[in-house]
N, C-alpha and C positions, 0 to 999 in steps of 0.2 A: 655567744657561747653555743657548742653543738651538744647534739644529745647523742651519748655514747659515740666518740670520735673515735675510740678505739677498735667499734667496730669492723672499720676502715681495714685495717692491717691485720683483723681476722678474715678477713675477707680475701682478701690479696692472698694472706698464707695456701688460700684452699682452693684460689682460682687456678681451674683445669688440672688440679692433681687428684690420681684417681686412687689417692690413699683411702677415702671414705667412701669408696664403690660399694656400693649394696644391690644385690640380685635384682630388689621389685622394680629397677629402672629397663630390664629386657621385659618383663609383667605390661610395664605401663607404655612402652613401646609397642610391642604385640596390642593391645588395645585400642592404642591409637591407631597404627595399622589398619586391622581390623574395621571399625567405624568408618574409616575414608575408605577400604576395597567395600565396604556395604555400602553405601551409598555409590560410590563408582556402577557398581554391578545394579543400580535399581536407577541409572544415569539419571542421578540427580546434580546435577552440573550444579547448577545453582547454589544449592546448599555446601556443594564441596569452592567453588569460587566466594561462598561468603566467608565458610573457615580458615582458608589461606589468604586471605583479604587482610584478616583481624590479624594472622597469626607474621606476616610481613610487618604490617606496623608495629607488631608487637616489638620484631626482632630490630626496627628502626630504631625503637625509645630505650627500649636495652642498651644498645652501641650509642648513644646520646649521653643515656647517663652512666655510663664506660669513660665516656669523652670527659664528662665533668669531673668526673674524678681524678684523671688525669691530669687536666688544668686546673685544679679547684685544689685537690688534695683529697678532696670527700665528694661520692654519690649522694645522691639525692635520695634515693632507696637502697638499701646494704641487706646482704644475707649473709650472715658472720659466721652460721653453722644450720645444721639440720639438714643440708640437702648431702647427695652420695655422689654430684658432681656439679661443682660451680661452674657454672657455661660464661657466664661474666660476672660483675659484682656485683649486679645485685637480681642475680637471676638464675638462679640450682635446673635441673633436667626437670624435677617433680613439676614445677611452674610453666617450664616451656613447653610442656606437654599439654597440659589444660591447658594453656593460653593455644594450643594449636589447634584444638575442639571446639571453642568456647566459639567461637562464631559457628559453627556447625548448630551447634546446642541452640545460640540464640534462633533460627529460621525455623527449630519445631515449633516455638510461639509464636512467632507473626504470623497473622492473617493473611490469606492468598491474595488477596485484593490491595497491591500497597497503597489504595485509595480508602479504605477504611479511615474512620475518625475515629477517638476517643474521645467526648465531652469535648467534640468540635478542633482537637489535637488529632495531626496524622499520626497512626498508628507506626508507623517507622519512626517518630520522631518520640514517640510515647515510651515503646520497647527498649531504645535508645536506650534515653535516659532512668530509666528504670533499672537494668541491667548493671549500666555504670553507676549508679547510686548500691545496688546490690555491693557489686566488687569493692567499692569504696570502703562500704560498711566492712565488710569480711577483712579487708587491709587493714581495720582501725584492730579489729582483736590481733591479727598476726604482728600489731608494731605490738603488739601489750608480749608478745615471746619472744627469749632472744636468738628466734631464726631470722626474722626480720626485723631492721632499721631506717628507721624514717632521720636520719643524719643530720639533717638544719631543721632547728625549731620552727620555721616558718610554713615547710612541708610539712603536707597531713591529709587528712581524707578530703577536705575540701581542693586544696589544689591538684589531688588526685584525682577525684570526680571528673575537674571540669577539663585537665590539662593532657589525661592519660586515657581515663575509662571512655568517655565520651568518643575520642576519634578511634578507638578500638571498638567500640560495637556499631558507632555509623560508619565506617568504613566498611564491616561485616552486611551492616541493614543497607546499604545502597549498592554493595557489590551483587547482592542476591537480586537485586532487582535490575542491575546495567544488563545492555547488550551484552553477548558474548565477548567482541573483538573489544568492548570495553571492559571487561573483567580479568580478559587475555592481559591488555596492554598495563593497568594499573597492577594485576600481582606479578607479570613478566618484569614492570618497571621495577618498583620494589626490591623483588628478586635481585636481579644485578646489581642495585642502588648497598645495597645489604651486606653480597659476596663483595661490592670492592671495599666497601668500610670496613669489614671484618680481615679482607687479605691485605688493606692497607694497613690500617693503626694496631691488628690484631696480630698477624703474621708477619707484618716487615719490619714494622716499627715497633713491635712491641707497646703499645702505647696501652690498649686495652685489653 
């Protein structure tokens, strides 16, 4: 039995129609902006290769559970209403924004040294998980609204946790610390990996 299946097909209704456009998505645009030319202008590479690090994966797990929904019937995660433009199903402008910072955000707390411990735990692997237990929790109130749905009873914050938040801030915490031409090639890779799933199953095929 799923929880609120119907979700599903409020969702589809509102994917990429810009019937429910609301002004504060150019606000939160400029903002984001903003933060990557600031740090660009103070060249902090690093901090800017760890927030598109995160915000690549992000766009990976999106187009994933795009897919499932497609072949399933139902996402795994659904946004049935509340956003002013559904990017996929289960993923509004508001969300894709933060998730395009949120590795930014993570590198103001790590310590400079990514050899620091905490209580004998690397401090990369500390921050990590910390972070991703954060988001987890914050997801568990947004399924309690009907902006967000958690679609199979079986998903929820723990399979969130370990399956979603997890490779989205160690992706952020290890790119801030790669080589350049490693930070190059893992969100260059990404990148590409991204535009052909979205021009394939998004644009050709209509799929997602």
């Amino acid at each position: 039995m799923l929880n609120h299946p119907e979700a599903t097909n409020q969702a589809l209704g509102l994917l990429r129609n810009g019937e429910p456009f609301q002004w504060h998505v150019i606000t939160l645009l400029a903002l984001v902006m903003y933060v990557y030319l600031n740090e660009i202008s103070k060249k902090n590479w690093r901090g800017v290769a760890a927030g598109l690090a995160l915000y690549m994966v992000h766009w990976s797990f999106e187009i994933l559970n795009a897919l499932i929904q497609h072949f399933s019937g139902h996402a795994l995660w659904t946004v049935p209403t509340g956003s002013a433009f559904l990017l996929l199903v289960g993923v509004g402008v508001e969300l894709s924004l933060m998730f395009s910072i949120a590795g930014l955000v993570l590198t103001k707390i790590l310590p400079s040294d990514p050899k620091t411990k905490f209580f004998g735990v690397n401090n990369r692997v500390v921050f990590t998980v910390v972070n991703a237990g954060f988001f987890a929790f914050v997801e568990i109130f947004l399924a309690r609204t009907p902006a967000f749905v958690w679609v199979y009873p079986w998903w929820g914050s723990f399979p969130v946790f370990v399956t979603v938040y997890i490779p989205f801030f160690a992706a952020a915490a290890l790119a801030y610390d790669w080589p350049t031409q490693t930070q190059i090639r893992f969100i260059g890779a990404l990148f590409v990996f991204n535009v052909l799933m979205m021009t394939v199953f998004g644009g050709l095929l209509k799929w997602i």
